[in-house]
Backbone as CSV, one residue per row, in Angstrom:
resi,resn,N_x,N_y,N_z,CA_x,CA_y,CA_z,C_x,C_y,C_z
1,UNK,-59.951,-92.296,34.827,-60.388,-90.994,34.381,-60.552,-91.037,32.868
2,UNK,-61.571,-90.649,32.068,-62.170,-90.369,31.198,-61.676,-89.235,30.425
3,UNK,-60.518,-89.204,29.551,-60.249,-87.907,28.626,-60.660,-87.780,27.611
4,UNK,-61.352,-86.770,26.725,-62.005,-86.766,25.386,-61.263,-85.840,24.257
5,UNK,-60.767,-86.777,23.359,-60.007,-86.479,22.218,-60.576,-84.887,21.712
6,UNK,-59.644,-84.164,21.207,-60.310,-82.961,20.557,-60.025,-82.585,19.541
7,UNK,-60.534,-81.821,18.412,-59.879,-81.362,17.219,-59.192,-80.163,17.423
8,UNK,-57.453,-79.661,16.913,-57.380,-78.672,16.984,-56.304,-78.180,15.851
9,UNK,-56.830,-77.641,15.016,-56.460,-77.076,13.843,-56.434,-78.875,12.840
10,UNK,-55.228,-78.744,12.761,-54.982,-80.157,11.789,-54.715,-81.292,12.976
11,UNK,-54.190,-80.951,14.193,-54.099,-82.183,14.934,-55.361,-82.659,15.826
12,UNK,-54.983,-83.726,16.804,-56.141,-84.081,17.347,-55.243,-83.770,18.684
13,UNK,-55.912,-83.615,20.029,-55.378,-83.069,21.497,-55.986,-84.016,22.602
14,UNK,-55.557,-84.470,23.413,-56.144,-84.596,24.633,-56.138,-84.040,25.670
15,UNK,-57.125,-83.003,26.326,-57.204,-82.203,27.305,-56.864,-83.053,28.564
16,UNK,-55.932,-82.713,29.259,-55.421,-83.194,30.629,-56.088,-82.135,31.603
17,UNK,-57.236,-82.657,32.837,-57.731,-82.107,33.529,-56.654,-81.447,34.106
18,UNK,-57.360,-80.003,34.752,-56.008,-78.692,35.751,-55.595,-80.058,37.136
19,UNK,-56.268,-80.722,37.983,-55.570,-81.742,38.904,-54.833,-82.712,38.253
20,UNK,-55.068,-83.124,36.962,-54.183,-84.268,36.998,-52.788,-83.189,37.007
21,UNK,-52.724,-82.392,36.350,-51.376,-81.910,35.533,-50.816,-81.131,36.504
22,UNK,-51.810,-80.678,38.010,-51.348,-80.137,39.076,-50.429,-81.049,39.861
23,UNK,-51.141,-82.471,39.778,-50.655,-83.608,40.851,-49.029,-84.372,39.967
24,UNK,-49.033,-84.070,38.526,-47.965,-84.985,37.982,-46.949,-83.292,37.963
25,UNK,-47.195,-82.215,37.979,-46.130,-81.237,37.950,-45.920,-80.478,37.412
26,UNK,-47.185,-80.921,35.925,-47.087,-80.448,34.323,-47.483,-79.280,34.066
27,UNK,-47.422,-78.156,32.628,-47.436,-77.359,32.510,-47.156,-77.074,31.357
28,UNK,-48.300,-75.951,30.502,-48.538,-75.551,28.591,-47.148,-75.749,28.875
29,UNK,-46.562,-76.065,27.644,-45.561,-75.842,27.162,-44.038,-76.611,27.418
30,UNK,-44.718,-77.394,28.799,-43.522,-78.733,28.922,-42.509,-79.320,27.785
31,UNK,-41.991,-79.574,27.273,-41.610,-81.165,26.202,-41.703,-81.956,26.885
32,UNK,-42.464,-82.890,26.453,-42.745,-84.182,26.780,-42.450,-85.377,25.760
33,UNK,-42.094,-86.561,25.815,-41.527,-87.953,24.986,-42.975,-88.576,24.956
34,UNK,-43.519,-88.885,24.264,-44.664,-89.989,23.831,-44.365,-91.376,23.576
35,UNK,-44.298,-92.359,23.675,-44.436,-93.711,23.529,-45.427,-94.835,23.598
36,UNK,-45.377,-95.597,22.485,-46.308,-96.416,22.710,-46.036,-97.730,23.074
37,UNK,-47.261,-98.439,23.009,-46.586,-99.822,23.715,-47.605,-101.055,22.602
38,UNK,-46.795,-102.041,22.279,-47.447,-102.923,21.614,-48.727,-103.104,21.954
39,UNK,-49.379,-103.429,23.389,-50.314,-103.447,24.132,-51.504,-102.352,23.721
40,UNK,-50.788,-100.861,23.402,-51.820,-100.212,22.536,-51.961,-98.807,23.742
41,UNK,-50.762,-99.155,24.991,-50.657,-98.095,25.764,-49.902,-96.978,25.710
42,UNK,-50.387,-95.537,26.070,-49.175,-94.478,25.743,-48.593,-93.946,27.005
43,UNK,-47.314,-93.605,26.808,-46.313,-93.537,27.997,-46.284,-92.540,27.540
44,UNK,-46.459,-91.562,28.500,-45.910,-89.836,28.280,-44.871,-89.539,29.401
45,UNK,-43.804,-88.858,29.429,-42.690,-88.834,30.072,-42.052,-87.626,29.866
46,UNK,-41.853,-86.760,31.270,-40.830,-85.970,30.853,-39.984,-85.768,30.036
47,UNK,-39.669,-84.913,29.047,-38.296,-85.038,28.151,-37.327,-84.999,29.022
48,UNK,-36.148,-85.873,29.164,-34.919,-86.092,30.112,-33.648,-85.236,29.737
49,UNK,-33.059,-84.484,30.515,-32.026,-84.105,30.133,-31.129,-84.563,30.710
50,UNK,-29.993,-84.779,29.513,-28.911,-85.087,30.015,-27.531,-84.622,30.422
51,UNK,-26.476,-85.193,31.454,-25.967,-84.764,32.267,-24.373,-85.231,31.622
52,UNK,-23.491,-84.877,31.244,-22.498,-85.655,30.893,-21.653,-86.862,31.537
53,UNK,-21.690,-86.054,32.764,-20.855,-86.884,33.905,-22.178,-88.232,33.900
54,UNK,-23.423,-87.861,33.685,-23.928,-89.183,34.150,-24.085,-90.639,32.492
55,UNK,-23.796,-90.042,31.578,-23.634,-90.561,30.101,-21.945,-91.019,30.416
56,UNK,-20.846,-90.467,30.542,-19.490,-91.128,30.655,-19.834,-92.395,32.104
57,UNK,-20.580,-92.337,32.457,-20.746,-93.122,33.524,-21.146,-94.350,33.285
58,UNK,-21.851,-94.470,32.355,-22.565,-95.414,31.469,-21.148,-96.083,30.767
59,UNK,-20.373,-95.606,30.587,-19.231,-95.820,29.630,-18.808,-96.900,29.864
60,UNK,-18.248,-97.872,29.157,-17.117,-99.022,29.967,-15.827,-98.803,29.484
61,UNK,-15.428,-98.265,30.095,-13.585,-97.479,30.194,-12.773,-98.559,29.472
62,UNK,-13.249,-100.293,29.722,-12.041,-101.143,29.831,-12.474,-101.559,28.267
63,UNK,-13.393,-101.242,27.578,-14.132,-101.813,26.103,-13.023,-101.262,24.890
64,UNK,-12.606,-101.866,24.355,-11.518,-102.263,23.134,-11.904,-100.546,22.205
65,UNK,-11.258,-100.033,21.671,-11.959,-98.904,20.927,-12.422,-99.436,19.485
66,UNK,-13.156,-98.897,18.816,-13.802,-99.112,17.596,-13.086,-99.667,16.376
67,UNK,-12.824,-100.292,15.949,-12.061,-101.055,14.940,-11.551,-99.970,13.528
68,UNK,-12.690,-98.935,13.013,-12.571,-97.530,12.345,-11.946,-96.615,12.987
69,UNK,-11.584,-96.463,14.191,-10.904,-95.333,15.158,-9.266,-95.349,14.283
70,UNK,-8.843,-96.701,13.987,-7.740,-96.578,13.774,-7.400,-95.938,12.341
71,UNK,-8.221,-95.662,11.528,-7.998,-95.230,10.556,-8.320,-93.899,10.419
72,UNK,-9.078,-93.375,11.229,-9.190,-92.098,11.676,-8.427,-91.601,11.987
73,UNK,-7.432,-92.038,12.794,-6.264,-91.994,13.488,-5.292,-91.516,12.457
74,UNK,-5.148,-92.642,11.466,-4.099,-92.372,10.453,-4.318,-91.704,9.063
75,UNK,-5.313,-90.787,9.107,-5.932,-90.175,7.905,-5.455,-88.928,8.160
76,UNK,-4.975,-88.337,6.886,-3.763,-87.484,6.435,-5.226,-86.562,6.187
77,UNK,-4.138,-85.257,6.355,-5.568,-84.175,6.285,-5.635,-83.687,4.786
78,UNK,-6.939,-83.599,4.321,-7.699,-83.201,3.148,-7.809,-81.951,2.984
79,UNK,-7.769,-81.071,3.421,-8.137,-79.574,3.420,-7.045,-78.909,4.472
80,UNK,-7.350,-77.752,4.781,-6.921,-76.917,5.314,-6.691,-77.144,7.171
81,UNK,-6.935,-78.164,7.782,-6.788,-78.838,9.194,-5.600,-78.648,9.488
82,UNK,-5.325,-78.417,10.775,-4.012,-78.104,11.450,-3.611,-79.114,12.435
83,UNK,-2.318,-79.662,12.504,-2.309,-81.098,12.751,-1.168,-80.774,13.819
């Protein structure tokens, strides 16, 4: 399919025919992620939201903690913090 670049105000647009954007789900005003690809291709993608339970999931529970944690740890409060 054939899309033709457009001018609109200061940016440039590409009109997505009413079927494509019927058949992928889309709709004015989506957020969408843009990406490109060395190749010179663009990946458009839902913006993803995220889920917490599925980010701690990702986690590796058994991984050593941060080598700076410990000094965080032992840093005396500067201001007004309640300890």
């Amino acid at each position: 399919m054939e899309v033709v670049l457009r001018k609109y105000g200061n940016s440039t647009v590409a009109v997505l025919p009413p079927p494509v954007l019927k058949d992928l789900r889309l709709s004015a005003g989506q957020s969408m992620t843009l990406v490109t690809t060395e190749d010179g291709k663009i990946v458009l993608a839902r913006k993803r939201k995220y889920v917490l339970a599925d980010m701690i999931a990702q986690c590796d529970l058994k991984a050593p903690p941060p080598a700076d944690l410990a000094l965080w740890n032992a840093a005396k409060p500067v201001g007004q913090e309640v300890w």
